[in-house]
gemmi code that builds the backbone of each chain (N, CA, C; Angstrom):
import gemmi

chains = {
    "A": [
        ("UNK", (-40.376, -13.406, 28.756), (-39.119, -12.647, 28.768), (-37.961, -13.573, 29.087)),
        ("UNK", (-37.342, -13.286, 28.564), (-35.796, -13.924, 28.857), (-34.729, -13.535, 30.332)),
        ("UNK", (-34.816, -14.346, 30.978), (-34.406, -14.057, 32.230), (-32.904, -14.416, 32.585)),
        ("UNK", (-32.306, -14.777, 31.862), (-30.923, -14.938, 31.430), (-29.944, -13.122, 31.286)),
        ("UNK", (-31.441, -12.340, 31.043), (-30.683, -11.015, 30.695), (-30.367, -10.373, 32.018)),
        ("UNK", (-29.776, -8.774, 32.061), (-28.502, -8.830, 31.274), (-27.542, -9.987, 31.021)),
        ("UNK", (-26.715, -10.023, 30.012), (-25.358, -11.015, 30.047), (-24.235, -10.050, 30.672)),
        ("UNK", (-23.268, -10.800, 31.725), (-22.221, -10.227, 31.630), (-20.947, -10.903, 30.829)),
        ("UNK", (-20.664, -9.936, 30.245), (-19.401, -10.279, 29.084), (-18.236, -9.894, 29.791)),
        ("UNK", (-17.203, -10.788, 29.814), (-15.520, -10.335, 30.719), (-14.803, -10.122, 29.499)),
        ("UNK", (-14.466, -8.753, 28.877), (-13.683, -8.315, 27.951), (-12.275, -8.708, 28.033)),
        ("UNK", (-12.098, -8.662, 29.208), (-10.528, -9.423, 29.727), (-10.418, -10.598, 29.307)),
        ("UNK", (-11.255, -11.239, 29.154), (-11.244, -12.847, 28.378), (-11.718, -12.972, 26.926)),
        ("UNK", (-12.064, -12.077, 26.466), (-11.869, -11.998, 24.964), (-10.914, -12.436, 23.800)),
        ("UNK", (-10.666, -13.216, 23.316), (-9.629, -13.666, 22.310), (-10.032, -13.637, 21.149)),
        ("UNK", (-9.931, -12.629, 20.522), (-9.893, -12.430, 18.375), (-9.107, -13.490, 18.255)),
        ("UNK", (-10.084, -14.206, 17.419), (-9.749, -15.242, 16.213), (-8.144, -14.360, 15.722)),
        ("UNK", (-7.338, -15.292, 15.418), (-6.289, -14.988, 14.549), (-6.692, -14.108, 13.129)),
        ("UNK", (-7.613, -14.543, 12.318), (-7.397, -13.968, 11.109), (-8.416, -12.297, 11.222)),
        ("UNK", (-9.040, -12.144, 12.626), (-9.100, -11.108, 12.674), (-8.328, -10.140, 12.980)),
        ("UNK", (-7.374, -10.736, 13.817), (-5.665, -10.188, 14.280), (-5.127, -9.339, 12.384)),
        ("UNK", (-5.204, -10.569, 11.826), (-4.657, -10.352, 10.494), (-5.236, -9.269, 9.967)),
        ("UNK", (-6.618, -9.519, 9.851), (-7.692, -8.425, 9.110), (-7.015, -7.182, 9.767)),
        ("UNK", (-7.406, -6.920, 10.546), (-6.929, -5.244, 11.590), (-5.382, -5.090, 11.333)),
        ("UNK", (-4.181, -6.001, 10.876), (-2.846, -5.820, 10.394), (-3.525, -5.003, 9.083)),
        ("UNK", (-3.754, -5.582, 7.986), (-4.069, -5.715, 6.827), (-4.788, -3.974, 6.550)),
        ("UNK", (-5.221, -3.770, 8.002), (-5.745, -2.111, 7.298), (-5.247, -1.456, 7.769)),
        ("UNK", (-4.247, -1.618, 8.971), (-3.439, -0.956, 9.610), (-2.005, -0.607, 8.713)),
        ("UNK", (-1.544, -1.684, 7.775), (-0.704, -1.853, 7.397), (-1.102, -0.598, 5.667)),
        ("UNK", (-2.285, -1.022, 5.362), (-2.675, -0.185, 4.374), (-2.671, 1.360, 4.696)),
        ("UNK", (-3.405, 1.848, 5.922), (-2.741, 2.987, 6.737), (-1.514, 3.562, 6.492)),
        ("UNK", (-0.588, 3.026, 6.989), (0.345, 2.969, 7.119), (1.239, 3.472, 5.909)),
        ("UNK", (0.959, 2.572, 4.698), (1.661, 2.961, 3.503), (0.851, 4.630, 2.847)),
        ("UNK", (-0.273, 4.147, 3.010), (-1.134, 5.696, 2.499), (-0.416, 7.014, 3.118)),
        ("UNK", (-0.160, 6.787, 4.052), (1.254, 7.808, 4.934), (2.273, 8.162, 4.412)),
        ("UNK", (3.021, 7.231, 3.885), (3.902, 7.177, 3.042), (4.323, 7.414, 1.640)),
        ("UNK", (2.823, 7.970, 1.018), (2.860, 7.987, -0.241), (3.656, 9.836, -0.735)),
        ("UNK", (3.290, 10.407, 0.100), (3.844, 11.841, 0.043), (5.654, 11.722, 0.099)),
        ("UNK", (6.305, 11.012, 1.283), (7.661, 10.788, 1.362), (8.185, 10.249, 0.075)),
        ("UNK", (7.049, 9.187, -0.265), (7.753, 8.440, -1.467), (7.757, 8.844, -3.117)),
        ("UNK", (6.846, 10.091, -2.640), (6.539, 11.449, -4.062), (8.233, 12.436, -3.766)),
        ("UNK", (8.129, 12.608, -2.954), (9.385, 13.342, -2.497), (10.489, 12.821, -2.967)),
        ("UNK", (10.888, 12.127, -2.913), (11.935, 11.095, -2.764), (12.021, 10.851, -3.678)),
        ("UNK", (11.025, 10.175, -4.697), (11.310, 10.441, -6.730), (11.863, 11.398, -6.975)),
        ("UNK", (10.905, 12.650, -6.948), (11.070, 13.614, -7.670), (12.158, 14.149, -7.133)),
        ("UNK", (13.328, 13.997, -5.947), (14.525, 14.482, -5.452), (15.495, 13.775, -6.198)),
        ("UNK", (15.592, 12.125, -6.247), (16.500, 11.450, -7.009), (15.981, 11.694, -8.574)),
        ("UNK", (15.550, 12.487, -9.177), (15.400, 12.694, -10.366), (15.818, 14.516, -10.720)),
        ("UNK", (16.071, 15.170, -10.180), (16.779, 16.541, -10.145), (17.635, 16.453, -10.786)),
        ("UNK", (18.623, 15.438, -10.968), (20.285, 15.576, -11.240), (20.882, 14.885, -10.514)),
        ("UNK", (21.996, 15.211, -10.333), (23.237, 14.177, -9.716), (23.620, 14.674, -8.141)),
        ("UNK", (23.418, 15.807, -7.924), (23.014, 15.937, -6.871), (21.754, 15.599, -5.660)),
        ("UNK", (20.797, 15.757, -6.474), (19.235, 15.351, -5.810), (19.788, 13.955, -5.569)),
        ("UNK", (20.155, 12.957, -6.856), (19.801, 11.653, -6.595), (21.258, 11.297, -5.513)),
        ("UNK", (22.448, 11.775, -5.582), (23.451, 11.618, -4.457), (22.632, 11.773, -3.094)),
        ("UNK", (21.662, 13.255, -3.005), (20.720, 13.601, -1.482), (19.842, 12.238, -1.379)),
        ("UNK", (19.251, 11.744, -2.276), (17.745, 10.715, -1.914), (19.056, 9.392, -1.663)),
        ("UNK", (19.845, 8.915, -2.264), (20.765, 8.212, -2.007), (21.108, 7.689, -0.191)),
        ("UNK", (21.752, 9.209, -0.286), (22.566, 8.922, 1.428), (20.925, 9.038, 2.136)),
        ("UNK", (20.096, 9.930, 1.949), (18.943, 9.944, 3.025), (18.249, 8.126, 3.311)),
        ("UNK", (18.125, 7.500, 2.174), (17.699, 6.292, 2.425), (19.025, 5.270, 2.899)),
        ("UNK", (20.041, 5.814, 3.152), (20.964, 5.286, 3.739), (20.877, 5.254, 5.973)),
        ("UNK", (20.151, 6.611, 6.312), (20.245, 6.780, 7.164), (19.642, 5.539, 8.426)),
        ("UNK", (19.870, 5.688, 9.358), (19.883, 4.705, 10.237), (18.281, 4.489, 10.470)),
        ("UNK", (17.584, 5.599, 10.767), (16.216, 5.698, 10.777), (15.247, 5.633, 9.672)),
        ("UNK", (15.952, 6.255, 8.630), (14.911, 6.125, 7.202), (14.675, 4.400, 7.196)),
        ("UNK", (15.786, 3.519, 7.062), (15.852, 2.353, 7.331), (15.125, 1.424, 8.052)),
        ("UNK", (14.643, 1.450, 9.287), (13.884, 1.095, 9.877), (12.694, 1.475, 9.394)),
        ("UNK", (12.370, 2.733, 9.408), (11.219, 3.088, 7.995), (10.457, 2.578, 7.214)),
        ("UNK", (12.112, 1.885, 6.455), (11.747, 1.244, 5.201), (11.168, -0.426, 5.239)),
        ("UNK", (11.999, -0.879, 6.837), (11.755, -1.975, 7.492), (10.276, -2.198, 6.961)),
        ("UNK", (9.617, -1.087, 8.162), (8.435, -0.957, 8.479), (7.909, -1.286, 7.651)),
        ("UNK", (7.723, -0.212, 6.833), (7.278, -0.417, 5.407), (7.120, -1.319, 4.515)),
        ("UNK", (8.364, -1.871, 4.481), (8.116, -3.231, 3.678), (7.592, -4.644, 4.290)),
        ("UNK", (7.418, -4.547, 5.236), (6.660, -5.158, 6.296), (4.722, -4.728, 5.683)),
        ("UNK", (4.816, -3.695, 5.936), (3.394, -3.313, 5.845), (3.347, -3.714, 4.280)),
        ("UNK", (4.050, -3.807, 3.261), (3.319, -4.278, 2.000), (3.516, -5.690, 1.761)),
        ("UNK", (4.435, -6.165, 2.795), (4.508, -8.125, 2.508), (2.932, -8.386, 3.191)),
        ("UNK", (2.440, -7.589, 4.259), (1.401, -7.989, 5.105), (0.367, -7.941, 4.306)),
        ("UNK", (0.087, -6.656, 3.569), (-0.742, -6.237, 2.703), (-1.136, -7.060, 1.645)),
        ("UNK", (-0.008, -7.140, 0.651), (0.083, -8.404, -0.348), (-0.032, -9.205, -0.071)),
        ("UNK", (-0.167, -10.528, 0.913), (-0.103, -11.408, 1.435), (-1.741, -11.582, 1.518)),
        ("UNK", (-2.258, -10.258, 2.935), (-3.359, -10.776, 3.907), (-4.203, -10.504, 1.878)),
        ("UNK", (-4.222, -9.765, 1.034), (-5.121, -9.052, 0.132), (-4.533, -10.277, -1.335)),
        ("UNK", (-3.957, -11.548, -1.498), (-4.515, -12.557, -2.266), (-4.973, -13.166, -1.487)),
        ("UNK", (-5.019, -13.710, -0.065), (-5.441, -14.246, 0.607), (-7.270, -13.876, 0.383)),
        ("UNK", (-7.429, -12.621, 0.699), (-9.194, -12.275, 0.185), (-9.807, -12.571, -0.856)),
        ("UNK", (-8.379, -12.240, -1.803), (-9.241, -12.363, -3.097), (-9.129, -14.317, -3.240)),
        ("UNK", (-8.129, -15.113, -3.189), (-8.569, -16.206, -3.146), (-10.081, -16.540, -2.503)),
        ("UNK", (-10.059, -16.335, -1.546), (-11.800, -16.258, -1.159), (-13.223, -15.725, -1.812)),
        ("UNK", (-12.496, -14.591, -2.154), (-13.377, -13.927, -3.206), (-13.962, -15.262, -4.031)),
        ("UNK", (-12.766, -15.621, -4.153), (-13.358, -16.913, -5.330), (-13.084, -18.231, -4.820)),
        ("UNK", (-13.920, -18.272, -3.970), (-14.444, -19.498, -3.148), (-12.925, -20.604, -2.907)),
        ("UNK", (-11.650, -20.115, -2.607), (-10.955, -20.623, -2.399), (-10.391, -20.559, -0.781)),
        ("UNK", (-10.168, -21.531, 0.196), (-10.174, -21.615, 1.203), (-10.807, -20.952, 2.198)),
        ("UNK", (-12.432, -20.888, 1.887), (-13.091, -20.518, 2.561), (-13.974, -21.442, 4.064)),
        ("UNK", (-14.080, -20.839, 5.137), (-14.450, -22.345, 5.922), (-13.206, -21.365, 7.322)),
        ("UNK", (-13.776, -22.573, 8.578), (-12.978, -22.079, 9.787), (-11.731, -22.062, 9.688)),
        ("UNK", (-11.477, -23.802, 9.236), (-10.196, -24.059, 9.785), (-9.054, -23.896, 8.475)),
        ("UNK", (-9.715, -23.763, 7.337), (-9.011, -22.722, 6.243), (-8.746, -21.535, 6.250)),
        ("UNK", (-9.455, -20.756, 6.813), (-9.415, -19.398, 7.187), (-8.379, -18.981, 8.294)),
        ("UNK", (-8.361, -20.187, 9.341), (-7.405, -19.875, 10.618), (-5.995, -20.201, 9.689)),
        ("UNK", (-5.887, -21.072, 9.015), (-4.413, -21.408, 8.599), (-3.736, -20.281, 7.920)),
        ("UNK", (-4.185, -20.129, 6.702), (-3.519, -19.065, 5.903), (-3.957, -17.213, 6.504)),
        ("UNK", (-4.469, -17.636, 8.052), (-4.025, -15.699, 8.475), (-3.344, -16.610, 8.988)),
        ("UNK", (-2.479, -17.677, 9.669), (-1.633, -17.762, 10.851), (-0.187, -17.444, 9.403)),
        ("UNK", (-0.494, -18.358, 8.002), (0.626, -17.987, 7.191), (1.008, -16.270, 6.644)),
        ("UNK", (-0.144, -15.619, 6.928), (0.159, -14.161, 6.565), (1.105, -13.826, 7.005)),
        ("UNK", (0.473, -14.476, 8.614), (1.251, -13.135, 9.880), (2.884, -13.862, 10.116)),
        ("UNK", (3.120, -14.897, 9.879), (4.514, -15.154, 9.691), (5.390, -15.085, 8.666)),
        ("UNK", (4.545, -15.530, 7.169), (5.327, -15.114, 5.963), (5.656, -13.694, 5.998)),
        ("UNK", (4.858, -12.842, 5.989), (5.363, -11.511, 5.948), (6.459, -10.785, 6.857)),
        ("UNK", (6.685, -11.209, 7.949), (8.078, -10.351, 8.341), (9.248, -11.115, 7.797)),
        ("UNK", (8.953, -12.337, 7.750), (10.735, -13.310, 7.210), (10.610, -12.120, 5.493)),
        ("UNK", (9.289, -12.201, 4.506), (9.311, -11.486, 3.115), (10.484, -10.046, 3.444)),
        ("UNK", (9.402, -9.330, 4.110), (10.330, -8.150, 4.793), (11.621, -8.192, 4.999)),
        ("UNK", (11.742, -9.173, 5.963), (13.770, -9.038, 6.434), (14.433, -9.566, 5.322)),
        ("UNK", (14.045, -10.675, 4.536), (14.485, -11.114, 3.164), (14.855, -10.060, 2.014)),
        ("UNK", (13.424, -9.633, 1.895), (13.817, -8.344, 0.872), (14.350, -7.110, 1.291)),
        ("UNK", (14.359, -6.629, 2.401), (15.442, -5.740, 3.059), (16.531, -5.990, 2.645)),
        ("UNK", (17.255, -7.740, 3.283), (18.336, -7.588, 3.104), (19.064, -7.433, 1.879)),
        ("UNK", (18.181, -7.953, 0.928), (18.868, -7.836, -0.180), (18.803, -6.526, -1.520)),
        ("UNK", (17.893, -5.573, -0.214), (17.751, -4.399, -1.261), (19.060, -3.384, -0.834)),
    ],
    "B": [
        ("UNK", (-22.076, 0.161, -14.355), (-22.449, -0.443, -12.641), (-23.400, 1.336, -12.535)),
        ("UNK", (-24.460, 1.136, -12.012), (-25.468, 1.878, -12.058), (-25.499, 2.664, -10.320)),
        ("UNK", (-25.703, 3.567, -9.871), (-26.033, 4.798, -9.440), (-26.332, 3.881, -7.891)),
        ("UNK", (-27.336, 2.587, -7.818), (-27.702, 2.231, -7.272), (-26.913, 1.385, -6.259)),
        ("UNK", (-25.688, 0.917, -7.419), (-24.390, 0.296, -6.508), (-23.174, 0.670, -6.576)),
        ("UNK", (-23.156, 1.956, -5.896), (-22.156, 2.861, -5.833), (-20.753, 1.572, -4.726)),
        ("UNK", (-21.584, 0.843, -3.946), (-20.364, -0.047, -3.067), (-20.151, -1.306, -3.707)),
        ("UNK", (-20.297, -1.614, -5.294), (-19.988, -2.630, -5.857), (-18.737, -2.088, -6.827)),
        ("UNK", (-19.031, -0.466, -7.214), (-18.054, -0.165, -7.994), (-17.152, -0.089, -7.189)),
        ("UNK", (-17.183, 0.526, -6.068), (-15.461, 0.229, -5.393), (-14.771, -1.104, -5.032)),
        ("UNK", (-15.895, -1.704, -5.054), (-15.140, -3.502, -4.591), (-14.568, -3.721, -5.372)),
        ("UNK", (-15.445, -3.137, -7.219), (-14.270, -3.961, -8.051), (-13.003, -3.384, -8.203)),
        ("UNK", (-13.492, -1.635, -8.499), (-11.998, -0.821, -8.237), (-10.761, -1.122, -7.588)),
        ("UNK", (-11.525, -1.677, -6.496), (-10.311, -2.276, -5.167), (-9.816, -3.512, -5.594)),
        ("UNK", (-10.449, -4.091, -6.269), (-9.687, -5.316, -6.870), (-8.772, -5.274, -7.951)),
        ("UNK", (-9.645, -4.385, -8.886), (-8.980, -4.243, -10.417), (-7.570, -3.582, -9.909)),
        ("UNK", (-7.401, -3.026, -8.879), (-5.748, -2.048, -8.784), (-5.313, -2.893, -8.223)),
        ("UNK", (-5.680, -3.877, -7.216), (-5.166, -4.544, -6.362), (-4.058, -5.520, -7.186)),
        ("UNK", (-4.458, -6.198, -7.797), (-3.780, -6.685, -9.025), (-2.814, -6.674, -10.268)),
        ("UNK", (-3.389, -4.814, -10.237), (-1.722, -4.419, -11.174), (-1.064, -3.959, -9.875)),
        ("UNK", (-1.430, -3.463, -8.868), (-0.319, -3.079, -7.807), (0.691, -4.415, -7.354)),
        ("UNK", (-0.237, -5.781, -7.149), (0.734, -6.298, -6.879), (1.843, -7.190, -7.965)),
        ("UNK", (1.002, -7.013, -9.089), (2.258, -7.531, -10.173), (3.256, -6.417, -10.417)),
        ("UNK", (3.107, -5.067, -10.427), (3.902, -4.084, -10.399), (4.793, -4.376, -8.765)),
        ("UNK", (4.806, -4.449, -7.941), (5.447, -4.488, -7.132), (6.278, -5.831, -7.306)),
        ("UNK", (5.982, -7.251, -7.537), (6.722, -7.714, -8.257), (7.793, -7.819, -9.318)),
        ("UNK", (7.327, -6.556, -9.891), (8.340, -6.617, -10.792), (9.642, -5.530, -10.258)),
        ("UNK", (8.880, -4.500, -9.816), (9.522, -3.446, -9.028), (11.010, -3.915, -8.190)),
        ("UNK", (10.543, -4.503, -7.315), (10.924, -5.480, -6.228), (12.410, -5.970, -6.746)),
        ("UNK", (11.753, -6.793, -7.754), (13.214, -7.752, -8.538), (14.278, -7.068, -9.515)),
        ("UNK", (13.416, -5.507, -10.601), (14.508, -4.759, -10.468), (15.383, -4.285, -9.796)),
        ("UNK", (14.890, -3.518, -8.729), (15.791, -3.454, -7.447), (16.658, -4.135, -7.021)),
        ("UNK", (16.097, -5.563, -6.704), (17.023, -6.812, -6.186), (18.568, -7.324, -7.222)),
        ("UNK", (17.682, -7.515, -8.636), (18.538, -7.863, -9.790), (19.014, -7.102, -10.634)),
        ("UNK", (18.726, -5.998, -10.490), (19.287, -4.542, -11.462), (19.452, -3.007, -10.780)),
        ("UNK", (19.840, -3.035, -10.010), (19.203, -1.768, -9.395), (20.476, -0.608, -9.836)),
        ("UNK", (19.658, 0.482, -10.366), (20.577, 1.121, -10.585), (21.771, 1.913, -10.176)),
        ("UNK", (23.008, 2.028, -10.621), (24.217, 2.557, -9.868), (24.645, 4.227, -9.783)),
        ("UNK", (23.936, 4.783, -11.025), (24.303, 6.043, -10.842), (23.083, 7.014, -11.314)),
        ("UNK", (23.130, 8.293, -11.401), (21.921, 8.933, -12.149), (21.677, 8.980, -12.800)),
        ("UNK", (22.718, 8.438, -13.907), (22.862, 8.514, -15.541), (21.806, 6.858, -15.712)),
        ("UNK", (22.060, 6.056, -14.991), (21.098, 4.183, -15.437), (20.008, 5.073, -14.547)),
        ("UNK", (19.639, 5.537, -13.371), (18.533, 6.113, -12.607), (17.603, 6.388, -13.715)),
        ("UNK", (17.928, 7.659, -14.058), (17.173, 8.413, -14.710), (17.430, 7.930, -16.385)),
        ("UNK", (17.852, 7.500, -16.997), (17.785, 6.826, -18.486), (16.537, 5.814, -18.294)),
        ("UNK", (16.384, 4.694, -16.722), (15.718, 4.222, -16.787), (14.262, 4.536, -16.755)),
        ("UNK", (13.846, 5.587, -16.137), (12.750, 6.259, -15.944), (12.350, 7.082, -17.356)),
        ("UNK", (12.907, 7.376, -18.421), (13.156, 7.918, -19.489), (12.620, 6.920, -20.803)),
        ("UNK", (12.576, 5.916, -20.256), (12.050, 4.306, -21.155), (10.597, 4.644, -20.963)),
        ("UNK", (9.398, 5.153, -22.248), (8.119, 5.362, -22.246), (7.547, 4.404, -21.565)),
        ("UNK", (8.042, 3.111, -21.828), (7.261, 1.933, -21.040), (7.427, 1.782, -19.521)),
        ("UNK", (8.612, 2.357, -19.010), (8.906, 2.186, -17.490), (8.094, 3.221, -16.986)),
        ("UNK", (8.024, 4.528, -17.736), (6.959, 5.795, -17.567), (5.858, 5.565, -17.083)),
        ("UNK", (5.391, 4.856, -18.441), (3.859, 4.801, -18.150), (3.543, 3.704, -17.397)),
        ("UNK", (4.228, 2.591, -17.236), (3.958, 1.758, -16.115), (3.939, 1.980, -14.881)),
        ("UNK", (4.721, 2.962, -14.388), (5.077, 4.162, -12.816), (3.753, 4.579, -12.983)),
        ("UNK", (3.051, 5.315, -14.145), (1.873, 6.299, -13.711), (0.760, 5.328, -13.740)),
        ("UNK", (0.788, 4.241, -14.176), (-0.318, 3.760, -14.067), (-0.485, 3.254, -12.477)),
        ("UNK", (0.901, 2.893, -12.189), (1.205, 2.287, -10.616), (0.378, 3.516, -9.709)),
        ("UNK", (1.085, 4.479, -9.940), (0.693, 5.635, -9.251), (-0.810, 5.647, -8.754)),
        ("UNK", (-1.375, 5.701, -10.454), (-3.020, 5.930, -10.664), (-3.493, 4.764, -9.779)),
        ("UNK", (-3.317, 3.586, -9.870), (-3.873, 2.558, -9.110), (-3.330, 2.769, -7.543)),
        ("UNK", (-2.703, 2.934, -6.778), (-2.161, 3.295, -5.675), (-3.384, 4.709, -5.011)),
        ("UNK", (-3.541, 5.544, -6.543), (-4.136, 6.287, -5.488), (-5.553, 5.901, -5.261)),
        ("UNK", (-6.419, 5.280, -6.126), (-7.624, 4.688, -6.383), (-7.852, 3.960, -4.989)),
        ("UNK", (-6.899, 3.045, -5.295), (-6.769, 1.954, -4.104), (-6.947, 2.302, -2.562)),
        ("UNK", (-6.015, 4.174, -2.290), (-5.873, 4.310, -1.259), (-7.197, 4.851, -1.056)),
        ("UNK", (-8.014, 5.813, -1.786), (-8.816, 6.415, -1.500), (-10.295, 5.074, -1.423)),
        ("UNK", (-9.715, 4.043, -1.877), (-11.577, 3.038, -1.301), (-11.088, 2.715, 0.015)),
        ("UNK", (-9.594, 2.233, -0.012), (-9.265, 1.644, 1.484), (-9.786, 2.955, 2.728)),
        ("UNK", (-9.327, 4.037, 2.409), (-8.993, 4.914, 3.383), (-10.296, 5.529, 3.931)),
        ("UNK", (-10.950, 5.595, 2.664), (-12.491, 5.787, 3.164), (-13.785, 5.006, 3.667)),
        ("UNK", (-12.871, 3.413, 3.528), (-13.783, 2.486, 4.193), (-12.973, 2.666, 5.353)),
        ("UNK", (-11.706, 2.802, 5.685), (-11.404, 2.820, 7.145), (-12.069, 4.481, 8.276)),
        ("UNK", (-12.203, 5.282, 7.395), (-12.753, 6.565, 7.746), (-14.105, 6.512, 8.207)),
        ("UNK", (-15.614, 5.685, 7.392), (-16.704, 5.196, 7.757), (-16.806, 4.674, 8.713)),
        ("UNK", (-15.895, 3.345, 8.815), (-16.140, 2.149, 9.850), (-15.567, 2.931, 11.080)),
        ("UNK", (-14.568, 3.885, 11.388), (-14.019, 4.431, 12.894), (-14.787, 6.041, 13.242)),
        ("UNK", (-14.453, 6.705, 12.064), (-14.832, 8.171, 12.548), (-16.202, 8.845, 12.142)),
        ("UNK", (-16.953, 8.651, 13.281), (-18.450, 8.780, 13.243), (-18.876, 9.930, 12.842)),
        ("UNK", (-17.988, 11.115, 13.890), (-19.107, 12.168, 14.005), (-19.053, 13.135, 12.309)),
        ("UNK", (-19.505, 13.610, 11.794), (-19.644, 13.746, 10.505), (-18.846, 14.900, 10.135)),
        ("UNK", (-18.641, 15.863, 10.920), (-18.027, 17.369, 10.611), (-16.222, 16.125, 10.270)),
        ("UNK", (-15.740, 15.680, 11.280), (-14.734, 15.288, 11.503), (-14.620, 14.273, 10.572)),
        ("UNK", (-15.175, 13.260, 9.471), (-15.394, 12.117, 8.686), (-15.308, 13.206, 7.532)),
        ("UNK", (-15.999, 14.234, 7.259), (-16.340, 14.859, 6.206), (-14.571, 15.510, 5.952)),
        ("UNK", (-13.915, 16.322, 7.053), (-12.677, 17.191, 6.664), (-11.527, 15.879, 6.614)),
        ("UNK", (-11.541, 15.041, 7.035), (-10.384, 13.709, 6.708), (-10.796, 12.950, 5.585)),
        ("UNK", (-11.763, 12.915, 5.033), (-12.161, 12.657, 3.583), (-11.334, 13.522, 2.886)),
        ("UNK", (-12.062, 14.417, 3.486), (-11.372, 16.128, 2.261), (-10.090, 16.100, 1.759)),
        ("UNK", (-9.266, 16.437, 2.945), (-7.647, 16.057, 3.593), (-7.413, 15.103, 2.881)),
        ("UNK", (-7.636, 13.979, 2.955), (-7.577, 12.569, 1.970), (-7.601, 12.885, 0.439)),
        ("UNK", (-8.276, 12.764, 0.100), (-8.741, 13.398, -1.329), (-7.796, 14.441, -2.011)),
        ("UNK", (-7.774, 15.451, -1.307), (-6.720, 16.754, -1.404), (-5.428, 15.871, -1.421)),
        ("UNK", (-4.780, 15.803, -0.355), (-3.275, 14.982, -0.395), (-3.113, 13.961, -1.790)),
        ("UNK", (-4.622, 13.286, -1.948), (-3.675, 12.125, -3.208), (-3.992, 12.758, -4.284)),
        ("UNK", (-4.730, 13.612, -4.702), (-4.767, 14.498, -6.038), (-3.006, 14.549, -6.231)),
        ("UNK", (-3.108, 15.660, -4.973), (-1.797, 16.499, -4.787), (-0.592, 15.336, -5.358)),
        ("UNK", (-0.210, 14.516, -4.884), (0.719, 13.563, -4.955), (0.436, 12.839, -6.404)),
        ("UNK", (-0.748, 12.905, -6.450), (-0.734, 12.233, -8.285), (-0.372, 13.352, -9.137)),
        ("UNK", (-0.861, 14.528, -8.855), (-0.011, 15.593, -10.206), (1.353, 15.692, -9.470)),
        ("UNK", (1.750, 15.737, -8.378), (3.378, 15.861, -8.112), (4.279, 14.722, -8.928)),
        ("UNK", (3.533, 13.692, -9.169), (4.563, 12.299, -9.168), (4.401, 13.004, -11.460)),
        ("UNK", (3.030, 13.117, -11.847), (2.636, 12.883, -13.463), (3.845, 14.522, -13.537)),
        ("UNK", (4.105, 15.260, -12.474), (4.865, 16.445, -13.247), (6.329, 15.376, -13.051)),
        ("UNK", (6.918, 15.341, -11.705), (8.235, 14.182, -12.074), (8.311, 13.574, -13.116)),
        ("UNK", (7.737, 12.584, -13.289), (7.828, 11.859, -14.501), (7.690, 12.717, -15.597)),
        ("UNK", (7.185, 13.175, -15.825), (7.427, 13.770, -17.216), (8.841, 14.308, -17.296)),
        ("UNK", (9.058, 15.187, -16.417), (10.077, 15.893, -16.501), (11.235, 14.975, -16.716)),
        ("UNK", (11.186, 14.193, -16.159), (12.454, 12.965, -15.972), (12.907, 12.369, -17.106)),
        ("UNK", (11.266, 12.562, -18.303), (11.750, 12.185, -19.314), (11.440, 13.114, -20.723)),
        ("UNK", (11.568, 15.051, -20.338), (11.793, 15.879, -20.759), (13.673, 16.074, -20.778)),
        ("UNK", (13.814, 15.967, -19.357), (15.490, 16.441, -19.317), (16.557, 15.212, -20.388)),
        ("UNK", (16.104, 13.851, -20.214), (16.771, 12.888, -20.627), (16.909, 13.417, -22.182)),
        ("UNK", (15.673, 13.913, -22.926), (15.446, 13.744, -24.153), (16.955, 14.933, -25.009)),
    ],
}
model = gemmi.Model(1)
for chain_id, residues in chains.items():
    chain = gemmi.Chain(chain_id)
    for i, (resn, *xyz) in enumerate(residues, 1):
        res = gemmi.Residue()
        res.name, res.seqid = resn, gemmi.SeqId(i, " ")
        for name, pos in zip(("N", "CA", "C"), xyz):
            atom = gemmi.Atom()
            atom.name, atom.element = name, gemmi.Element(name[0])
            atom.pos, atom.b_iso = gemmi.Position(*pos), 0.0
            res.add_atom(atom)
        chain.add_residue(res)
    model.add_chain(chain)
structure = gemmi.Structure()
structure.add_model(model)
structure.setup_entities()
């Protein structure tokens, strides 16, 4: 018998690898938009009514909060797009390995909010 | 893909959308950025273009594909007990039907009124 057992494990000292940080963004972030898909059914079919609807979907995505929203949001699909060629490069045996794997989640998790505030600003 | 690998057809599913979603969002993206329209009359003329149409519904169709492998591998891997896995499937399922005939009646219409 193994007399080493039990192990005690200190959860408090636990540190996830970075690109598991990423992974858990990556479905959180997919979450996230799946939420969104009803608002963003809404929101067509309002700016497509007429000239009124699309004046209403207009100022509503103007509002101070929809905005941040949209922040969010576009956050969650730079993360998405990002962490999901990142897989599929792997898929096909492209930067697969530790210290390949640690680099491009550390580039996910920073490319994607500058993508976000970038394309915010200029939408 | 045969009966037997029901979790190979969604891998590829999840890939095959993954791919027009993100070249569609690319392109999406840069209309917006470089064209975006000014009034309801460019709005809706643009949505009225068969090709911008059917490129939206295909977006759509892949969006919902996509959500329903993601959402139900995230549903497996967290929510165990089965009564509760089984009605957020449901719920799931129900909502993106719902939202795919809401968006295929918009669009049409969008490019019923234009005509």
């Amino acid at each position: 018998m193994n007399s080493d057992r039990p192990v005690f494990l200190n959860l408090v000292q636990f540190h996830f690898p970075i690109a598991a940080v990423m992974s858990v963004g990556h479905r959180a972030a997919g979450v996230l938009m799946v939420l969104t898909i009803p608002f963003t059914v809404y929101l067509l079919d309002l700016s497509l009514m007429g000239p009124e609807g699309y004046e209403k979907a207009r100022v509503t995505l103007q509002l101070g909060l929809v905005k941040l929203a949209l922040l969010l949001a576009l956050w969650a699909l730079m993360h998405h797009l990002l962490a999901g060629i990142r897989f599929l490069l792997i898929d096909f045996d492209i930067g697969v390995g530790k210290a390949a794997g640690r680099r491009s989640a550390i580039l996910v998790m920073v490319l994607a909010p500058f993508l976000a505030l970038g394309v915010g600003a200029l939408l | 893909m045969s009966r037997q690998a029901t979790g190979l057809r969604a891998w590829v599913l999840q890939r095959i959308s993954a791919i027009y979603l993100g070249i569609y969002f690319i392109y999406i993206i840069g209309h917006f950025v470089f064209d975006p329209p000014d009034s309801y009359q460019a709005w809706s003329g643009w949505l009225a273009d068969p090709f911008v149409a059917v490129a939206m519904l295909l977006f759509f169709a892949a969006v919902l594909i996509h959500a329903w492998v993601g959402v139900r591998d995230v549903l497996i891997d967290y929510v165990h007990p089965i009564m509760a896995r089984v009605t957020l499937l449901t719920l799931t399922g129900l909502s993106l039907i719902g939202s795919g005939l809401w968006v295929m009646r918009t669009i049409y219409l969008a490019g019923a009124t234009v005509r």
